[in-house]
N, C-alpha and C positions, 0 to 999 in steps of 0.2 A: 582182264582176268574174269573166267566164269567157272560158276559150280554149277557140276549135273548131279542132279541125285533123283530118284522117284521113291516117294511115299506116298500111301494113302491112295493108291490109283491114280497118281498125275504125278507126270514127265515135270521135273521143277528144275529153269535154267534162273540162277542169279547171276547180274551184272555187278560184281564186286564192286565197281567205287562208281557205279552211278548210283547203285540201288536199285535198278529195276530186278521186278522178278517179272519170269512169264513163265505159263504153265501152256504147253505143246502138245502136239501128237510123238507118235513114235518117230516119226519121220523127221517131223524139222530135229527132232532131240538128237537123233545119231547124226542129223547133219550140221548142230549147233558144233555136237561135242570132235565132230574133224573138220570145221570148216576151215580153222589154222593148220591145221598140220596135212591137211592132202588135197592134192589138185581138184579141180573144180571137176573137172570132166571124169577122174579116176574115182570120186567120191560118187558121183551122177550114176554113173554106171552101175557100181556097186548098190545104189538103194532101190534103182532098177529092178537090177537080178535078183535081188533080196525078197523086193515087195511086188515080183514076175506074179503073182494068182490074185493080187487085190485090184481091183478096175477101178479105183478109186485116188492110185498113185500111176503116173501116166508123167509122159516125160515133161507136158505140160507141167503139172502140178508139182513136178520138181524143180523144176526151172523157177516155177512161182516161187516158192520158198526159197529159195538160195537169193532172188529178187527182195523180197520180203526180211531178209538176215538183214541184205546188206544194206537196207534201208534203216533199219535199229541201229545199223552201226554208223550211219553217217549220221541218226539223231543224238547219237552219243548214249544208245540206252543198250548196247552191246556190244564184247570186246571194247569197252571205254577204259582208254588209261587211267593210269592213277595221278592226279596234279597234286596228291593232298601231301607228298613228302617234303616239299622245300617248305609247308607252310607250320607244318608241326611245330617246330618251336618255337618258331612265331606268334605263334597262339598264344602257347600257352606261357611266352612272357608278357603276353596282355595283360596278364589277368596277376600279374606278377605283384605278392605283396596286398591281394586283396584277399580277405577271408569271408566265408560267406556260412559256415556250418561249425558248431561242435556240437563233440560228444561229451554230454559232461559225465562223466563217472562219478555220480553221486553218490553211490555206494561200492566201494572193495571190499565186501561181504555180501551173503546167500544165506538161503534160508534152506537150501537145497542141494545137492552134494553131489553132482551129475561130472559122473568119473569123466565123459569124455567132454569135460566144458574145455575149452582153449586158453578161459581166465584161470584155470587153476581153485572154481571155485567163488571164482569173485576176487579172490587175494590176488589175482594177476603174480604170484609168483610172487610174492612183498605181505607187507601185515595189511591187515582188515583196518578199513578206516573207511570213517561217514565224513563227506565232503560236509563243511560247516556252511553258512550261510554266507560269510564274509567272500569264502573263496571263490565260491559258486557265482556270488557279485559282482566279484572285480572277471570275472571270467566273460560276465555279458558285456561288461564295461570295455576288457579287449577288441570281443566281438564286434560290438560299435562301433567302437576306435578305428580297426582296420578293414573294416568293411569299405569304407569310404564312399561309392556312389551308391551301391545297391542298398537295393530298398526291403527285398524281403532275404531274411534271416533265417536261418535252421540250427534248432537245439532239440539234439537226442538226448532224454534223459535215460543214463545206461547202468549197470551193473558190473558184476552182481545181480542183486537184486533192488531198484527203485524205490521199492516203497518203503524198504525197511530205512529210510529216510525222508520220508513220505512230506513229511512237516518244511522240509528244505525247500523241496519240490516244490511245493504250495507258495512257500515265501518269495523263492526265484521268479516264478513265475507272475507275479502278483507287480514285483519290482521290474520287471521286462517292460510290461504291459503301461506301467508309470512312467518310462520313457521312451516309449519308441514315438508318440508321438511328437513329441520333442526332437527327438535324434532321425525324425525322417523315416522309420525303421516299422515292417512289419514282422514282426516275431512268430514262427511255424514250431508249435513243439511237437514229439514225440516221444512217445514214455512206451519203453520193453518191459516186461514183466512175466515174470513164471507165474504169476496170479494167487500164489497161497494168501496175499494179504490184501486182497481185493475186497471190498464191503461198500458201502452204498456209498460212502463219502467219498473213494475213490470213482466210483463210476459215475458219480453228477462232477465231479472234478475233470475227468477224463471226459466227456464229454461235451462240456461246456470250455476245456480249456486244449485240450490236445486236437493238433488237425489230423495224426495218426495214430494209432497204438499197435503195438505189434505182441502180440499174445504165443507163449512158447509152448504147445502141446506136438509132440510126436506122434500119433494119430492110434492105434489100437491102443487098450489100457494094457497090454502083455508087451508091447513095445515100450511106450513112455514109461510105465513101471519097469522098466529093465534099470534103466539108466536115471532117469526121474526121482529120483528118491530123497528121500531128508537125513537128515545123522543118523535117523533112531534105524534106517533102512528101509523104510515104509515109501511104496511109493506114492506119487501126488492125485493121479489121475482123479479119482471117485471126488477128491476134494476141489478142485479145479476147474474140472470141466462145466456144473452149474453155474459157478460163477461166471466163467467165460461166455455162458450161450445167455445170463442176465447182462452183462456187459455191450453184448453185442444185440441183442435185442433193445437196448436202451439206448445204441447208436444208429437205430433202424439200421441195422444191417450193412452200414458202409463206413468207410475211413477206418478199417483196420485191418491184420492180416493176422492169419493164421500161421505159425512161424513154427514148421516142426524141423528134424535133422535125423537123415537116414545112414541106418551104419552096416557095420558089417553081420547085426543081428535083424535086419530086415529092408533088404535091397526092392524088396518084393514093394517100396513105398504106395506103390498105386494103391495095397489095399488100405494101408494107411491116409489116403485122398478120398475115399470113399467111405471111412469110416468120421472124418471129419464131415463130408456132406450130409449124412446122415444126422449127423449130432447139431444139422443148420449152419455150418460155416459154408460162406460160399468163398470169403477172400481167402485164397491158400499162397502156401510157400514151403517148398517142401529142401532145404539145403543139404546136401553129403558133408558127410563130417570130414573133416580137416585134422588127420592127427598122423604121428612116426607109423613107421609101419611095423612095430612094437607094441602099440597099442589093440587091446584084442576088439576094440571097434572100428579101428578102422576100413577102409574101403579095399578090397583085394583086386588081384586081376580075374579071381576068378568070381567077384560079382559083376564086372564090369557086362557082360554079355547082357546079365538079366537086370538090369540097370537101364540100360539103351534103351531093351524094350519094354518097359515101363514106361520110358519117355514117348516111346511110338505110342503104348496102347494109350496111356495120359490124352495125347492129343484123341486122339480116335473118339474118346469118353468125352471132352471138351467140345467136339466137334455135334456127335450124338445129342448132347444133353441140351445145349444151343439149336438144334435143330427141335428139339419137344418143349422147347419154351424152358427150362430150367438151366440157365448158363451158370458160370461162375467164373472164377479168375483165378489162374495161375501166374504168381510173381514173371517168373522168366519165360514166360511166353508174351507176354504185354511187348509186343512190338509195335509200330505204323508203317505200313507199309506206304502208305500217300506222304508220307511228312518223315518223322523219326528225328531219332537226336540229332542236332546241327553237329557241323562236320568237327569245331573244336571238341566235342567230348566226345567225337566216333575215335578222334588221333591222341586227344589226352586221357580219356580215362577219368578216374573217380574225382582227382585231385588231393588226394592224400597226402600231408604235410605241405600243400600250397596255400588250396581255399578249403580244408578241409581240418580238422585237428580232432586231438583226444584230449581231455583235461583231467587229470587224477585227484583226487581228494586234495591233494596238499596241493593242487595249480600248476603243476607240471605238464606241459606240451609236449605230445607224440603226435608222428602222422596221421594214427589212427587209432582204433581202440584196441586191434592186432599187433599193435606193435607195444603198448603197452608194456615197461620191464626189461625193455631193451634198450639199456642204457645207451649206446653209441647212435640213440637214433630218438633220444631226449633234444626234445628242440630249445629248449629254454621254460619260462611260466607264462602266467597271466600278466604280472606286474612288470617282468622286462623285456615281453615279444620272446619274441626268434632271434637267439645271439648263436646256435649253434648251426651257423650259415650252411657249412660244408656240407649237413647232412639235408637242410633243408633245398640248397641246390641239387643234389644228387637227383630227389623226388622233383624236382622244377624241371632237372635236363629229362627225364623219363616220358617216353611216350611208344605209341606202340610202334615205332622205326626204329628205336634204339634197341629192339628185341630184333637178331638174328631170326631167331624162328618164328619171327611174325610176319616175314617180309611179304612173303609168299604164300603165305594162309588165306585162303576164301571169307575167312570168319572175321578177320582183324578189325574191322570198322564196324563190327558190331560189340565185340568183349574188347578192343582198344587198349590191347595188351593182357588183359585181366588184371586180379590181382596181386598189386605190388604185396602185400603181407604175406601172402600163398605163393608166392614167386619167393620171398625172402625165405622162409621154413624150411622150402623143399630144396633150395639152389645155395642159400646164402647170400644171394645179392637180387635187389629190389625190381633189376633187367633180366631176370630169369622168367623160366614158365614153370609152371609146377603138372607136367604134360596129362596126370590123370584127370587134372580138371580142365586141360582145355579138350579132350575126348570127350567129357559129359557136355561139356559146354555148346562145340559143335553140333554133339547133336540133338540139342533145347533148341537151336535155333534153326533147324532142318525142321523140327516137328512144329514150331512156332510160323515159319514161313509157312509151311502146308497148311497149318490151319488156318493163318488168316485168309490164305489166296481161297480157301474153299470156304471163308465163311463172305467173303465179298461176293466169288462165286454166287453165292444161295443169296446174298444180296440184289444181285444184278438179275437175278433169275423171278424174283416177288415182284420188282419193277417193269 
């Protein structure tokens, strides 16, 4: 299977399950995209008569290229089957019974009151509660426990909001750090934050003890103050944003992300990327909100158009700015084209409710932190594992072949289904697609291929 698409001034052909990309002339591209479906001689003819005034395409140089296809296809780096279906669940019952991540939700309360949050506010749709120490203990304690070979670990500290249990935080982490060497175990934290209760002791904490931090601003202060706001309705920005650019200058500038969410009151996000480069964030992340379409934020059909092309122009600004020595980083463009994720998490996906979990104040186990609340998809606690099998197999049999509409997709061994939480919201069931984000999705990873292939390009061109 292959995708044609041209952006950016180059013909871009992907080899769906080898991975190769190649970037073409006009010519091989119309003869990539019939070389299946029309005879060799009836296609020849045709790019002939087509390109009759260029002395540059000649029956020779046509014959070269159809020479040239079919030599990609017998190295297996075009029109290459797909082998990776019989191994999918293979996989991912390797991995079966090993956990390697949670989220702990150390706070079901906010300091912030942002209508379109997914938690509800931090209550997840349940009461406010600060995860105690004990729980949050036995919670690393599981994590050890069932980790079994692997050596490094992952703890999201999540909300709500983090800090407003901040002292927890500190202690957990403090108690990690006293066992792992012990337990074989290297411990990676990451702490989310709206940032109102940032102050010095958080940021030599957060630096000295987090491998990431992920920082929540929405990008212009008439956006973020839309929705940004506290109880009193005041919104955060002016208070915030200082903090964040001392946070980040006292990270030198890396291991963290700028984490805004674009809605139906400014699709227009790019100006939102540019007003964060401005303020010195160079790691960005720009997500589309996730809500009913009830909700007066959420995303319409009729943003969708000016949406795309923000992603176009995104690239185009990433591609520019890299070219004048001033790069930066967009979350979902970080692909490798030389390497990329190995093939189990091209077919498995996130691993949600596998090697992945949510933990809620009182030790209760969900897939994720999206699913939080939903009781039929409560896995069990800390203290007695995963007793609620049924739902935890469900997520084990999932992958991106068990999606109908994935079969056939150009994109699937990159998004590997997507996500199961946004597949559940929008469908009801965890093998669903939730289709307006696999539309943005595809095309982050159109503008994401284009840029890299032109930023190797301009690589190969220095050398």
């Amino acid at each position: 299977m292959i995708h044609c698409y041209t952006l950016g001034g180059m013909n871009i052909v992907l080899d769906v399950c080898s991975g190769s990309v190649h970037v073409v002339d006009d010519v091989a591209f119309e003869i990539i995209q019939n070389y299946e479906t029309t005879p060799k001689e009836e296609l020849s003819a045709r790019i002939l008569q087509k390109y009759a005034d260029r002395a540059d395409v000649t029956e020779s140089d046509v014959s070269d290229c159809f020479a040239q296809i079919e030599e990609l296809k017998e190295a297996g780096k075009l029109f290459s089957p797909d082998t990776f279906e019989p191994l999918a669940g293979k996989l991912k019952q390797k991995s079966a019974g090993v956990v390697k991540a949670l989220c702990l939700h150390i706070a079901h309360s906010c300091n912030l009151n942002c209508s379109y949050c997914f938690a509800s506010q931090g209550k997840y749709h349940g009461e406010r509660a600060l995860m105690s120490y004990e729980v949050g203990k036995q919670a690393l304690d599981f994590l050890v426990e069932n980790s079994k070979g692997r050596t490094n670990l992952e703890v999201d500290f999540f909300g709500g909001e983090p800090l407003m249990n901040f002292d927890v935080v500190k202690r957990l982490v403090a108690y990690a750090r006293s066992i792992e060497k012990e337990a074989g175990k290297n411990f990676r934290f990451t702490l989310t934050t709206n940032g109102m209760l940032i102050d010095d002791d958080v940021i030599d904490f957060a630096n000295r003890e987090m491998s990431n931090v992920v920082l929540s601003l929405d990008g212009r202060k008439e956006v973020h103050d839309r929705y940004r706001v506290d109880y009193a309705g005041n919104g955060s920005w002016e208070r915030i944003v200082p903090k964040f650019q001392k946070l980040v200058e006292a990270r030198g500038g890396k291991n963290y992300y700028m984490r805004g969410t674009f809605t139906h009151a400014n699709p227009d996000f790019l100006k939102d990327i540019q007003v964060m480069l401005d303020l010195g964030f160079n790691e960005l992340s720009m997500e589309p909100v996730v809500g009913p379409a009830s909700d007066p934020s959420s995303l319409t059909q009729e943003d969708l158009p000016i949406v795309l092309q923000q992603y176009e122009e995104l690239a185009s600004l990433m591609l520019q700015r890299s070219r004048e020595g001033r790069p930066f980083t967009f979350y979902h463009y970080m692909i490798d084209l030389t390497g990329g994720p190995c093939i189990y998490k091209r077919v498995s996906g996130c691993g949600s409710g596998t090697e992945y979990m949510a933990v809620t104040p009182w030790g209760d186990l969900y897939p994720c932190h999206q699913f939080v609340g939903e009781e039929q998809y409560k896995l069990g606690d800390v203290w007695q594992g995963v007793t609620n099998k049924n739902a935890q197999n469900e997520f084990a049999a999932c992958n991106v072949y068990t999606r109908p509409e994935c079969r056939n997709c150009w994109a699937r061994l990159y998004c590997s289904g997507g996500c199961a939480a946004n597949a559940y919201h929008a469908t009801g069931s965890v093998n669903g697609i939730y289709e307006y984000g696999c539309t943005l999705f595809k095309k982050r990873m159109e503008c994401a291929i284009m840029l890299q292939a032109a930023l190797l390009a301009d690589a190969e061109e220095q050398d």
